[in-house]
C-alpha distance (Angstrom), angle and dihedral (degrees) to the residues before:
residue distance angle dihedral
X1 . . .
X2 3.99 . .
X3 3.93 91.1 .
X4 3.65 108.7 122.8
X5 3.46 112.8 -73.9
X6 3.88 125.0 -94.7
X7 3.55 111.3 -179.1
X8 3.57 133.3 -151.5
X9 4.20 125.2 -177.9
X10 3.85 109.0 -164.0
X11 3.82 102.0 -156.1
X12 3.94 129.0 34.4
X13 3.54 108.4 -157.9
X14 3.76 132.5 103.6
X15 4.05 93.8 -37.6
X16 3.91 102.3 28.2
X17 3.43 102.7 49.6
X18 3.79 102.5 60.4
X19 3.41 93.3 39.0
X20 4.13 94.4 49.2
X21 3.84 82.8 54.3
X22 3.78 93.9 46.0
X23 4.03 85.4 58.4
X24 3.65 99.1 36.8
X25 3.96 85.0 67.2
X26 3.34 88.9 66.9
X27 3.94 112.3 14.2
X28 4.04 134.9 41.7
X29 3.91 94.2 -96.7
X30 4.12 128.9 179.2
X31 3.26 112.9 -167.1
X32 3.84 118.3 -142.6
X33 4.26 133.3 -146.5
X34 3.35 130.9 142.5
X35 3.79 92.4 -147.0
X36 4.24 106.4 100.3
X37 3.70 95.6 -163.1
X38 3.78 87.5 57.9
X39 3.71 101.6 43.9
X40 4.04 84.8 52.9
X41 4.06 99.6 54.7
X42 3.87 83.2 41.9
X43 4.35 91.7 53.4
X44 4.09 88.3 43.0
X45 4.95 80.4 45.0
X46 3.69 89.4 -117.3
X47 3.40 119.1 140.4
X48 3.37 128.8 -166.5
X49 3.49 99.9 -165.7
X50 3.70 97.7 55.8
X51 3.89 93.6 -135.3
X52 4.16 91.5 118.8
X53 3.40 126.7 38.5
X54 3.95 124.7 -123.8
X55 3.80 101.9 -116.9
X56 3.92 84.9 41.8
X57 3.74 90.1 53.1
X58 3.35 95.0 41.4
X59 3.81 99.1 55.7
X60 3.40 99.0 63.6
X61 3.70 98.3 35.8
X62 3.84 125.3 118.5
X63 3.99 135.0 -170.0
X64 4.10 100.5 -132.1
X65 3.43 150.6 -1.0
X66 3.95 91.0 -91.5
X67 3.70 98.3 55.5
X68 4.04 90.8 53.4
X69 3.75 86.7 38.9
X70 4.09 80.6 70.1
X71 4.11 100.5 44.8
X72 3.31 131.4 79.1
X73 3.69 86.9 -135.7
X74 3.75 138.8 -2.4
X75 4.25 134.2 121.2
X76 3.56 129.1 -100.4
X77 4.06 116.4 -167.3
X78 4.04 105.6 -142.4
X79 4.12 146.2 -157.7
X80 3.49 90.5 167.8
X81 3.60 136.9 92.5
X82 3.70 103.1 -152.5
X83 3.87 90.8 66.1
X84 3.25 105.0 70.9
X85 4.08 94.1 41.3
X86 4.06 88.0 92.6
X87 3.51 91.1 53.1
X88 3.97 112.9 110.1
X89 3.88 92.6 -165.4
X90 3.88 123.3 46.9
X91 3.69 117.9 -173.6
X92 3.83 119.5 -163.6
X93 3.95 116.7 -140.9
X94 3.91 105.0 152.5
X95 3.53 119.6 131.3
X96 3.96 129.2 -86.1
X97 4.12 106.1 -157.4
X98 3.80 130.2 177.7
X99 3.81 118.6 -118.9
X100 3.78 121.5 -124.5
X101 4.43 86.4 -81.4
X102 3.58 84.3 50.5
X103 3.62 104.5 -107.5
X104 3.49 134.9 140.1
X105 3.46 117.2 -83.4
X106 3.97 101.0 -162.7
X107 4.29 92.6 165.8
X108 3.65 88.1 110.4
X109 3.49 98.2 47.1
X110 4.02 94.8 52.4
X111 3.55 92.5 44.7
X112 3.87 90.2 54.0
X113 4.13 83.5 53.5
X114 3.30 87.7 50.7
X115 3.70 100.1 46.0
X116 4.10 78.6 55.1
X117 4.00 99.4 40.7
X118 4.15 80.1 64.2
X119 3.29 96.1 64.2
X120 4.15 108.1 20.2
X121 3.55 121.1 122.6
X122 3.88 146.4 -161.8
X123 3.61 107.2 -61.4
X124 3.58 98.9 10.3
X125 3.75 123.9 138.1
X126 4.07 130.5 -141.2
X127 3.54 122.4 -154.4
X128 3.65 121.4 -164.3
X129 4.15 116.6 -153.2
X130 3.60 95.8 173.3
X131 3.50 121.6 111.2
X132 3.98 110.3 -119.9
X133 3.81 136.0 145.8
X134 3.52 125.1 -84.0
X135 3.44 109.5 -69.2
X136 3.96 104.3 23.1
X137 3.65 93.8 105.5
X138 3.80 97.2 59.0
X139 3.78 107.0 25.6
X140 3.81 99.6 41.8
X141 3.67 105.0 18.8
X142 3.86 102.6 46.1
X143 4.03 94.6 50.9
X144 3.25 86.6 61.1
X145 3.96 104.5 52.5
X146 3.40 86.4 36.1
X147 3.58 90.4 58.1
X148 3.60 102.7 33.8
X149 4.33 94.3 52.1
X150 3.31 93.0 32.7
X151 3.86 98.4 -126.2
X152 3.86 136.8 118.0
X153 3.63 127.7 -97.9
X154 4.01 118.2 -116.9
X155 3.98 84.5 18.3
X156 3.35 110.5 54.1
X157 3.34 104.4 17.0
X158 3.54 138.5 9.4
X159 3.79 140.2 -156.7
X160 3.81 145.6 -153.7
X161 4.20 137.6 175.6
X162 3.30 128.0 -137.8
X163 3.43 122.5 -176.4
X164 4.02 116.3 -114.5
X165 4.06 103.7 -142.0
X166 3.59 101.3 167.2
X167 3.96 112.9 141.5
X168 3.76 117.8 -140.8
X169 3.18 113.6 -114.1
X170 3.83 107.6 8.9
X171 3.53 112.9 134.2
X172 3.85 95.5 -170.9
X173 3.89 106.7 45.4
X174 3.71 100.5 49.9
X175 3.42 131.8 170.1
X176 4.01 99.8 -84.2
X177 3.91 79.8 43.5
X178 3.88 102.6 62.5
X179 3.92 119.2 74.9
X180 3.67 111.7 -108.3
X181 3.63 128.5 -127.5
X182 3.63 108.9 -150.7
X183 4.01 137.7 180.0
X184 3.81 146.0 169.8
X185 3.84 137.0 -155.4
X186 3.92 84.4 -122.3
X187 3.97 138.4 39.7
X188 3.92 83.9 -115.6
X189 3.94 104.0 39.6
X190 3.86 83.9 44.5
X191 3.97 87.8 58.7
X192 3.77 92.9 48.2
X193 3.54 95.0 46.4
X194 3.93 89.7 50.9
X195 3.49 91.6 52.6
X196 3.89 88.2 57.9
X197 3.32 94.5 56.0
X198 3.85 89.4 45.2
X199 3.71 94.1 64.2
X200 3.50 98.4 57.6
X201 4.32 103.6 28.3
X202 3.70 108.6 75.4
X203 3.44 78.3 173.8
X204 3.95 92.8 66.5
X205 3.50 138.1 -120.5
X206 4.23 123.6 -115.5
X207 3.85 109.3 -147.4
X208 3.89 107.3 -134.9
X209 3.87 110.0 -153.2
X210 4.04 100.2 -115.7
X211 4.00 131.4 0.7
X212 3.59 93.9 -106.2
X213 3.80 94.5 65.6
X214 4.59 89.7 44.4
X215 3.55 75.5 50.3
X216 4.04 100.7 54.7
X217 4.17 85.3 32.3
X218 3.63 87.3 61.8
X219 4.09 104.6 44.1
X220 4.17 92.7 46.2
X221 4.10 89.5 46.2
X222 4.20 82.6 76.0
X223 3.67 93.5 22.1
X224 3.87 86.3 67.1
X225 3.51 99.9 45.7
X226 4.05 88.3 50.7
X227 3.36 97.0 55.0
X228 4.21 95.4 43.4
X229 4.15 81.5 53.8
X230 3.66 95.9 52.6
X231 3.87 93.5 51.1
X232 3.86 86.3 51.3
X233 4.17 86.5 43.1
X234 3.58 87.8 52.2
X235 4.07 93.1 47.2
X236 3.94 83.7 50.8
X237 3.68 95.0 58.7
X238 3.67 95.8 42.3
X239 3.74 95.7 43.0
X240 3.81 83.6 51.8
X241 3.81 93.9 61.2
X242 3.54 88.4 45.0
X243 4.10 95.5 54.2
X244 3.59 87.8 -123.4
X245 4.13 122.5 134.4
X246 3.85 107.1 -111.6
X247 3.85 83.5 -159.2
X248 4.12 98.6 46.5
X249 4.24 83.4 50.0
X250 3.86 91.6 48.0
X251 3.77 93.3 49.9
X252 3.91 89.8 46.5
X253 3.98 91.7 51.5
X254 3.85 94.6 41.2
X255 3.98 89.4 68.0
X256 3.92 82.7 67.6
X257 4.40 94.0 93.1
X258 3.71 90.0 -133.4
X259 3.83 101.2 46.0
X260 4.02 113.1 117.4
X261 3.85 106.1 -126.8
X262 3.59 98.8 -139.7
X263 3.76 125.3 145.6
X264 3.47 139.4 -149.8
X265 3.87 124.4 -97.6
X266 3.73 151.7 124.9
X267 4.15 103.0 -67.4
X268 3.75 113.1 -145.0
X269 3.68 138.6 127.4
X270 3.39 135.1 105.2
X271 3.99 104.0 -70.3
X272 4.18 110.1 21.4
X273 4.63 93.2 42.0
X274 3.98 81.7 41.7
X275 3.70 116.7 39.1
X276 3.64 102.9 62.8
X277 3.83 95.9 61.3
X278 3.99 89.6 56.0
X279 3.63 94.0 54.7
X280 4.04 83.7 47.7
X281 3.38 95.8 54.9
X282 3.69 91.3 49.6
X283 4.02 91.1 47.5
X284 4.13 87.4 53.0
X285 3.72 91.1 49.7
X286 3.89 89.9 62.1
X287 3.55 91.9 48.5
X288 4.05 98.9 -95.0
X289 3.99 131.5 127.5
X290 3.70 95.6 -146.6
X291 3.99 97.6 -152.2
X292 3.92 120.5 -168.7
X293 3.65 84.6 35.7
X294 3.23 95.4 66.2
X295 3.88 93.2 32.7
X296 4.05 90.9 58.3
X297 3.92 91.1 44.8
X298 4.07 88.9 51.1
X299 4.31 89.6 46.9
X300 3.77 89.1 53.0
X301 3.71 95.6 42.0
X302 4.15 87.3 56.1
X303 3.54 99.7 52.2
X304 3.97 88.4 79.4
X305 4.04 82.2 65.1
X306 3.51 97.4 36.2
X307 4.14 97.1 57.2
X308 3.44 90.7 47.4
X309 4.10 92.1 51.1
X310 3.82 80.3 53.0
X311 3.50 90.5 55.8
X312 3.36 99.6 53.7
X313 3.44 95.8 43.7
X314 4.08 89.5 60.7
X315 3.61 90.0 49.0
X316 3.62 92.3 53.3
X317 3.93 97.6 46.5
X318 4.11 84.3 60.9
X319 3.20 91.7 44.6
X320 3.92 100.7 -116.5
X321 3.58 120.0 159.9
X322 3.86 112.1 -106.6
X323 3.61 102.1 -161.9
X324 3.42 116.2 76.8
X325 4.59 89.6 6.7
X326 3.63 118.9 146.4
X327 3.78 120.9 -116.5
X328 3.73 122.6 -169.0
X329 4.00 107.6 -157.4
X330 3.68 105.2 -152.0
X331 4.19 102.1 -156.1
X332 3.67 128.6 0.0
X333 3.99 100.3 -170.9
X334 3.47 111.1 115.1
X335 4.30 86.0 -119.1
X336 3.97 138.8 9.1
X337 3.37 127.4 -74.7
X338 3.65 99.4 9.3
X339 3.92 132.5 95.9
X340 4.15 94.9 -137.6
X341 3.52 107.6 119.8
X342 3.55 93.8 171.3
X343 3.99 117.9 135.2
X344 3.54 92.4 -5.7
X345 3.80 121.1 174.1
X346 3.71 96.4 -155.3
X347 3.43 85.9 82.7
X348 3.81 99.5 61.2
X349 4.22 82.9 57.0
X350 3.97 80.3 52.1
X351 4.02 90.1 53.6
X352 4.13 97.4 44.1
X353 3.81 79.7 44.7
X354 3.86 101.0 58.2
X355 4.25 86.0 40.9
X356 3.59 90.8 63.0
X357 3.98 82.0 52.0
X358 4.19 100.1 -105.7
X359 3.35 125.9 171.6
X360 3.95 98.7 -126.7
X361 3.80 130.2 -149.9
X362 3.96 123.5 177.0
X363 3.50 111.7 -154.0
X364 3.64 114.0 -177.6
X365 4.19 131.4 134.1
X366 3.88 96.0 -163.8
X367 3.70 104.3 56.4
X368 3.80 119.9 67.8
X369 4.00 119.9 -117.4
X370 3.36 90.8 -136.3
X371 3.41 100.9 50.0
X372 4.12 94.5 46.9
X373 4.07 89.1 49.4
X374 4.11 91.4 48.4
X375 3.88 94.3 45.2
X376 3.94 101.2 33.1
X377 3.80 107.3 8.6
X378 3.29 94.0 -121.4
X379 4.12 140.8 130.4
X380 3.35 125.6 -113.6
X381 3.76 138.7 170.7
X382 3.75 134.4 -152.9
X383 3.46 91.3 -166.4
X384 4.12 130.2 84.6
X385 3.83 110.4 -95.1
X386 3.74 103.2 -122.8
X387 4.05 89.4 -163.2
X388 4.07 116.5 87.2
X389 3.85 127.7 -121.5
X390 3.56 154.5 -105.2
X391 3.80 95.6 -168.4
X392 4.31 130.8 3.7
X393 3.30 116.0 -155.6
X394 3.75 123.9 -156.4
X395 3.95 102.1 -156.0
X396 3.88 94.8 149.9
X397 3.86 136.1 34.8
X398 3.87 99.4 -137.3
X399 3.32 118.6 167.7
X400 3.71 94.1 -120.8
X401 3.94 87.3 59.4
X402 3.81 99.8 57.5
X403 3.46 89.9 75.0
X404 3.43 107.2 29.4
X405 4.04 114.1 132.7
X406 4.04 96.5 -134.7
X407 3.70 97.3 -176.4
X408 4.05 94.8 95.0
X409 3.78 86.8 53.0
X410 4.14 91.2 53.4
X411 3.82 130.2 91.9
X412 3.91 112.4 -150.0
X413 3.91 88.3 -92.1
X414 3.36 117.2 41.6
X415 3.81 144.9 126.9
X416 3.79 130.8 -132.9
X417 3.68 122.7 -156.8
X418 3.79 123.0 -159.9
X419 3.95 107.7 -155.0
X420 4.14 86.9 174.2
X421 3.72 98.7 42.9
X422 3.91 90.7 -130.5
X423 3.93 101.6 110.0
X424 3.87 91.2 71.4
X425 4.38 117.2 -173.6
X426 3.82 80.1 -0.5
X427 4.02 85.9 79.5
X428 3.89 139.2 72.0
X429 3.71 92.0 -153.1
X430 3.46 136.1 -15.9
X431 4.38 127.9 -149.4
């Protein structure tokens, strides 16, 4: 367990890239995915993502197993199995989704562990990323290494969780720049797994006292910030019937020094549209109805419905016809500045859109066509429409959008409708 460290990172998207990097400054590191396409743009340091940068991911990069095999540190993008079975430490960082009821789908994270179990060893450590619900990592995870090496938990091998928290996107609080919450199945795995951490956080780590409560840290981070957003959501639709600016009210409260500046919005993405439902499910196993949970998750998840019913209703006071209107999207990435379109709301205002019989067009040059058609079957451009408009909507504050001179992409009577607030006199209403 205090061998020198060989480092594996089982998933290179969003969360396991950056942090494979982070390590392969330091450590021999392979980095493992079982999609091809990826593990090619990662070999030629291209990535699609845009968490690392090219001349970062190049520097560290190397073109096998045998040339890593002979640094002290350096990163190897893998398909194969039999690269990561010299690693010493294997850190989980797949994915956990919700299915269409909204319950944990944890398939891809046991088939990671078992992907590991294949190749663990004696004295080798597993670190899960993931976020799960208390519990996951040691009463569904753990069977199955223990069944798929062979060996025995807390003997053979040991494991810890540590919270991934990295925000898409963010070009300031990277992942070496967020403190670390870090724990271990033992007092003494815990320490070495800390240490890890500690060598490539200069923001620090904070060593919770078991893996159940990183793991309960981790799911009511998001779970917070869903719930203060759906009070704000709910302000926004009653402020609306009222005629009164959400914003103008939010600005007036905020000078209050204890008032939490959050805004109102459409609340997807991987962690904050996700997390709440796993801690849910965990709640109803135990035999409790978690409440405003649940009642903050279903806010958020109408505001999709709700912005297109405002929509509508702005076409209909200028007496625009709805079916058969144009609607020019502006952003379909489920946040600014960032090419992850994963769980992202603006595509429920997309679906109440085309049942009111809209004429949709997804304009957004972040997120890849490709991408949006194989995960939503939808159309997207990255190009400027050069046709005008019956509607614009507004769904995401890219940067490119700030700016953007929306009078080309107008008819004489039209509506524009600000779901971020950032477009200012340029909007007929805003969420």
């Amino acid at each position: 367990m205090n061998s020198p460290k060989k480092i594996a990172v089982i998933g290179l998207g969003y969360v396991g890239l950056p942090l494979a990097i982070e390590f392969a400054k330091k450590y021999p590191t392979v980095g493992f995915d079982i999609t091809m396409r990826r593990i090619k743009e990662l070999k030629n340091a291209i990535d699609t993502t845009l968490e690392v940068d090219a001349e970062v991911l190049s520097s560290v990069l190397v073109p096998n197993l045998m040339a890593l095999q002979k640094r002290s540190f350096g990163f190897l993008p893998s398909l194969d199995r039999m690269d990561i079975s010299d690693a010493n430490v294997y850190i989980i960082t797949v994915p956990t989704p919700t299915d269409k009821n909204n319950r944990p789908v944890l398939t891809p994270l046991l088939k990671a562990s078992e992907t590991v179990g294949n190749v663990l060893k004696k004295g080798d450590i597993v670190i899960y990323e993931s976020t799960v619900y208390p519990g996951v990592t040691e009463d569904e995870c753990v069977p199955v290494l223990e069944k798929t090496s062979g060996l025995k938990f807390n003997s053979d091998f040991f494991v810890g969780y540590s919270p991934e928290r990295i925000n898409p996107g963010d070009k300031k609080r990277t992942v070496t720049k967020i403190l670390k919450v870090t724990s271990g199945s033992t007092p003494e795995s815990a320490i070495v797994i800390d240490e890890l951490y500690q060598s490539i956080i200069t923001a620090g780590t904070h060593m919770a006292p078991c893996i159940k409560v990183a793991e309960a840290a981790k799911v009511i981070e998001n779970a917070q910030r869903d719930i203060n957003i759906a009070f704000v959501n709910e302000l926004a639709k009653i402020f609306n019937l009222l005629d009164i600016d959400t914003e103008a009210v939010l600005k007036a409260a905020g000078t209050k020094w204890n008032f939490l500046p959050f805004k109102p919005g459409l609340v997807g993405g991987h962690c904050i549209g996700v997390d709440p439902y796993y801690l849910a499910q965990k709640a109803q196993e135990v035999g409790y109805h978690p409440e405003i949970i649940l009642a903050g998750r279903r806010l958020n998840d109408s505001m999709g419905e709700h912005v297109a019913t405002q929509i509508l209703k702005l076409l209909v006071k200028k007496d625009i016809k709805i079916k058969g209107s144009k609607v020019l999207i502006l952003g379909i990435t489920f946040k600014e500045n960032c090419p992850d379109v994963r769980n992202t709301k603006v595509v429920d205002v997309i679906s109440h859109l085309h049942n009111y019989g809209m004429n949709v067009t997804i304009y957004d040059p972040w997120a890849t066509p490709s991408e949006v058609q194989e995960v939503y079957q939808l159309d997207s451009t990255q190009q400027i429409p050069k046709e005008p408009f019956d509607a614009i909507v507004l769904a995401v504050s890219h940067k490119e959008f700030i700016q953007l001179d929306l009078k080309p992409l107008l008819k004489k009577k039209s509506v524009v409708y600000d779901v971020k607030g950032v477009l200012g006199h340029k909007a007929d209403a805003k969420l």
